[in-house]
N, C-alpha and C positions, 0 to 999 in steps of 0.2 A: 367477599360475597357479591359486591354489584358484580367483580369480574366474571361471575360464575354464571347470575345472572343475564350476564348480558354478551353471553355467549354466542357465535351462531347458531342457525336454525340448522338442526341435522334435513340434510336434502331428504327429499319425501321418497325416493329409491333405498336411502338406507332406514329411515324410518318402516316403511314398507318391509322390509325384508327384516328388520328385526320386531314387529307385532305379528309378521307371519312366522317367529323362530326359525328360520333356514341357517342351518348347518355355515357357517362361515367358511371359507376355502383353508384359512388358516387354521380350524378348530382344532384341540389336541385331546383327542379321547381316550387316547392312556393318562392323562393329568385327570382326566373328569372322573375315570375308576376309581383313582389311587381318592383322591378329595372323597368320594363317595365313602370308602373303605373307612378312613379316615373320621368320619362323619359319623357314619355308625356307631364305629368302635366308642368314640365320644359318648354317645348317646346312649347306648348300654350300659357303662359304667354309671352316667346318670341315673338313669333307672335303678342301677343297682344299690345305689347309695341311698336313694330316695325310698326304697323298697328298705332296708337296711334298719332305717333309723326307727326307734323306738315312738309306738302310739305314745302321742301324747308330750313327748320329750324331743323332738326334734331340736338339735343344739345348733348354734352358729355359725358350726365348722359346717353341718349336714348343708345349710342352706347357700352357703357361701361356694361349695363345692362342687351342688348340683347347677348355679348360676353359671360358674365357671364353664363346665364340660356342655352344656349348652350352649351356651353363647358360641363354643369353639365349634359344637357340632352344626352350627347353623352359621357359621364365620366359610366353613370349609364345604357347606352343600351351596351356599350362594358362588363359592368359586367354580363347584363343580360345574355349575350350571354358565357359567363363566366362560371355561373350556371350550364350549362346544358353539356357546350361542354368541360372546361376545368377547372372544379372546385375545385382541387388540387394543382397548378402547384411547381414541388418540386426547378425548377430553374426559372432564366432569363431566359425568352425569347424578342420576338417583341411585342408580346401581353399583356407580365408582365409589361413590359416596359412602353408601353403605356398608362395603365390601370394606373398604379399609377404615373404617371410624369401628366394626367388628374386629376388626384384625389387632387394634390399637388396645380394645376393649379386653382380649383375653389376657392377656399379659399381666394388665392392672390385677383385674379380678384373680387371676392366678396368685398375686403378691397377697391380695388383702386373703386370701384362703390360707394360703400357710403360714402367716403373721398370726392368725389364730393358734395356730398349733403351735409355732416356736416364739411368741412373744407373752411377757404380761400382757393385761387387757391397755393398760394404759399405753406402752408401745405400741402395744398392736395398732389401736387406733389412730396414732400417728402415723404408722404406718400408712393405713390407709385413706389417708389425708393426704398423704404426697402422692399414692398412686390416683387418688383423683384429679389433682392438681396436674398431675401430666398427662394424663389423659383427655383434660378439656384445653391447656395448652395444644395437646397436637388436634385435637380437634379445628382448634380457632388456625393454625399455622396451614392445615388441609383444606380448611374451607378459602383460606385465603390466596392460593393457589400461588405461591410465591416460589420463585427460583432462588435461591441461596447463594447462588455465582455470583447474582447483581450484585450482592451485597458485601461478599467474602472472597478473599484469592483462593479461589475453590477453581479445579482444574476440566476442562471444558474439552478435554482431549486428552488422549493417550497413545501412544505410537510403539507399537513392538516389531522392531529390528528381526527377523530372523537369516540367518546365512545359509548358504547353500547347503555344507554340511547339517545342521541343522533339520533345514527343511527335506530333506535325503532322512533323516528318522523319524520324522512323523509317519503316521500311519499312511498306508497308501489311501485307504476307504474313507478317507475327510472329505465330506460333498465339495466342499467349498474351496481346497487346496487347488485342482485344477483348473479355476475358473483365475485363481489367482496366481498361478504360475502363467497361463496364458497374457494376462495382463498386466504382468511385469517382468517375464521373463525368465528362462531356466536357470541360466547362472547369475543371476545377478539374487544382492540379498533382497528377498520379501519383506515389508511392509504393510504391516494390518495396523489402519486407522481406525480407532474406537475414537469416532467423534458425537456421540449422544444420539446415533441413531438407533431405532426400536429395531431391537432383532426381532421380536414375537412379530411382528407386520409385515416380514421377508422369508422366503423359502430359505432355508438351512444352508442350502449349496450358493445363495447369492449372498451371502450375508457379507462380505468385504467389498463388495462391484461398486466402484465409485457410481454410477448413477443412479443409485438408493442411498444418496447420505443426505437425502433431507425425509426419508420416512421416518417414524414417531411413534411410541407408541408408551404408556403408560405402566406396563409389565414389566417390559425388558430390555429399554435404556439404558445403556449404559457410554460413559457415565451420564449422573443425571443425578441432579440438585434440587428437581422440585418434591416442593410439600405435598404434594399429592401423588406421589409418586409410591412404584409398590418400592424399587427401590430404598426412597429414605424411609419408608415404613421397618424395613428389614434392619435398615441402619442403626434406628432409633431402638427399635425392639428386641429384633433378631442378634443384633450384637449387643448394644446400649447394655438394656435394662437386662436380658440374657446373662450378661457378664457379675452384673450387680445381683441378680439370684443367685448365679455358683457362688461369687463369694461369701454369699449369707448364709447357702445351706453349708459349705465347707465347713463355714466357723461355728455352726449350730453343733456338724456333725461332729467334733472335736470337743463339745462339750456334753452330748447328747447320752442317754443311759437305758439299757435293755433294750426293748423292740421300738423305741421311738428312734434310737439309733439306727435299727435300721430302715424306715421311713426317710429318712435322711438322707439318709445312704442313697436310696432309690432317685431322691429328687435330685442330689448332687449329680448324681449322673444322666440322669435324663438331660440337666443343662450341659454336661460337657458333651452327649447326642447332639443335641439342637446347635451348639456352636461348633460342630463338625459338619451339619448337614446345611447348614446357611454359610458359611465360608469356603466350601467343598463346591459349589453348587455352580457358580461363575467358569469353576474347570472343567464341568460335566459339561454346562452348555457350551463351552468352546470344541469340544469332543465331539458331544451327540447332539447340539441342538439345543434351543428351550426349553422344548417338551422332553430331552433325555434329562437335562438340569433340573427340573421341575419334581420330574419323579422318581430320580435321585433322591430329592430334598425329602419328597413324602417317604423314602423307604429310611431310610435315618431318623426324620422326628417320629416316624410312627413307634419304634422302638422308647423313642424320646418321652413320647404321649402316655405308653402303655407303662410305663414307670412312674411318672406320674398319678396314674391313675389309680396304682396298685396300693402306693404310700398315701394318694386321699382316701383310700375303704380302709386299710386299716389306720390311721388319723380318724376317722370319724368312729370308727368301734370303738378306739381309745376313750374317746371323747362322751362316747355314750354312755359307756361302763363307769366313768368316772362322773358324769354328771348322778348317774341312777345309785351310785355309793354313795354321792352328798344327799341325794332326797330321801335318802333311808336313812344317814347317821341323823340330816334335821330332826326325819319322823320321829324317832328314837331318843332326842333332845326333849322333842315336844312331847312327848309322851311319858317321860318321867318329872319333867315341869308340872305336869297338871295332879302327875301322884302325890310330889313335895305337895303339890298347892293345896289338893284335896285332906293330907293330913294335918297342915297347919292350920286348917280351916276349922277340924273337930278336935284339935287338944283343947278348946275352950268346953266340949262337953263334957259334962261331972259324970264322975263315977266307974261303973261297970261296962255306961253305953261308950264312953269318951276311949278307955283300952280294948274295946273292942273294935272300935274303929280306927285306931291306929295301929293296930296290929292286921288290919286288914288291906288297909292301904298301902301298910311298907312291905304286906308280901307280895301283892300283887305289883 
């Protein structure tokens, strides 16, 4: 935190140009639709669940649900808005900050939503005890803007060989192939150094030019070990904790029964979407770019999201119906409790009045 603190001062031109919102050179406005798309979609569901749930009876799954598809639809309009106005950023800021302490945020709340549905109460809340627990971890590891290399033989570079045959089958349409065959030569093999430089901070077609290997940029680094990074967000998240839901709904879904099974079903596969469309994503931007890798990624989890979403409305109907059949069997407890209670009350009356009021209260 001092480090974050005591950062420099953004120069008063780029200050200036971001309180006036100007369009950055690098903005990508097909990432800002797709996030837009994204956003929505989130948010109707919200709504719909919100809308959904019983006056009066709103259950823990309803509320934990609508948190969830909130947080995500306001995780992905802050990116939108990312795209267009500050699609680089090479530090911390308020807006870095935010953006991925959000991004950290869906994941957890996703675990604690469906711990409801597929745990005891007592699991569950363990459950969601550890997804707080790692959630203010990555919290405290982002604010602290640490590099991991320093610490760990973690790898600060990467070098891919390609031969002439080779590079004779890529596509001819690769901005960037030309620029690199000129600067190393037709027959000789190519070499693309990924040394931790931000591609999101470089035009598509310069992206190998050794006199951009000290640009930076917090996006699209690669490789790249810091904690504030979108990078190990994806890492920690997008694969981590990703990996650790398939395995959970897999093993729910193997013991699961009627339509909860398929609920299951839908979440299991929503995560094996999401770890296609975050592992896929690296070979899209090697392809098309950032902005082609990006909304890639959005066309794959959207699929991912919308399953999701489908198996949280019906999870909370479930959850409805079976809340509103326990307050009926209660009432039905309680309402033959006070018959018992009202007739033991007059067997002490003599006579004719005493069998008439027991005979009234055991029929009614």
């Amino acid at each position: 935190w001092l480090k974050h603190l005591a950062r420099p001062a953004v120069s008063q031109t780029e200050n200036r140009e971001r309180q006036e919102g100007m369009v950055s050179q690098m903005s990508r406005p097909s990432n800002c639709i797709t996030d837009l798309m994204l956003s929505l979609l989130c948010l109707a569901y919200s709504i719909r669940i919100h809308r959904r749930a019983p006056v009066g009876r709103t259950t823990q799954l309803h509320q934990a649900a609508c948190a969830y598809l909130s947080n995500l639809s306001l995780w992905q309009m802050i990116g939108a808005w990312g795209h267009l106005f500050n699609p680089a950023p090479r530090e911390m800021d308020a807006f870095w900050q935010l953006y991925i302490l959000l991004g950290a945020a869906g994941p957890c709340l996703y675990g604690c939503t469906i711990a409801i549905d597929l745990e005891a109460p007592a699991f569950a809340a363990w459950r969601r005890n550890c997804f707080l627990a790692l959630f203010l971890a990555f919290a405290v590891l982002s604010g602290a803007q640490i590099d991991l290399a320093d610490y760990f033989p973690l790898p600060r570079e990467h070098r891919l060989s390609l031969t002439p045959d080779l590079v004779a089958q890529l596509p001819s349409w690769l901005p960037w192939l030309p620029h690199v065959i000129s600067s190393q030569g037709v027959n000789e093999t190519i070499v693309l150094h990924f040394d931790g430089r931000g591609f999101a901070s470089m035009p598509f077609e310069h992206s190998f030019d050794a006199s951009l290997a000290d640009s930076f940029d917090l996006v699209a680094a690669f490789p790249c070990w810091k904690t504030h990074s979108l990078a190990f967000l994806f890492l920690v998240f997008g694969f981590g904790i990703n990996l650790i839901l398939l395995v959970w709904t897999f093993k729910a879904y193997r013991h699961a029964l009627g339509h909860k099974k398929t609920r299951v079903f839908q979440w299991f596969m929503s995560h094996c979407a999401t770890a296609v469309g975050v592992s896929s994503m690296p070979v899209a931007m090697f392809f098309f770019g950032v902005e082609g890798g990006i909304d890639w990624m959005h066309f794959i989890n959207g699929f991912a999201i919308l399953l999701q979403c489908k198996g949280l409305v019906t999870a909370c109907d479930a959850h409805a119906t079976q809340s509103a059949v326990a307050e009926l069997s209660t009432s039905k407890e309680t309402s033959e409790f006070s018959v018992k209670r009202h007739a033991r009350a007059i067997i002490a009356r003599p006579g004719k009045l005493q069998q008439r009021h027991v005979d009234s209260a055991m029929g009614s």
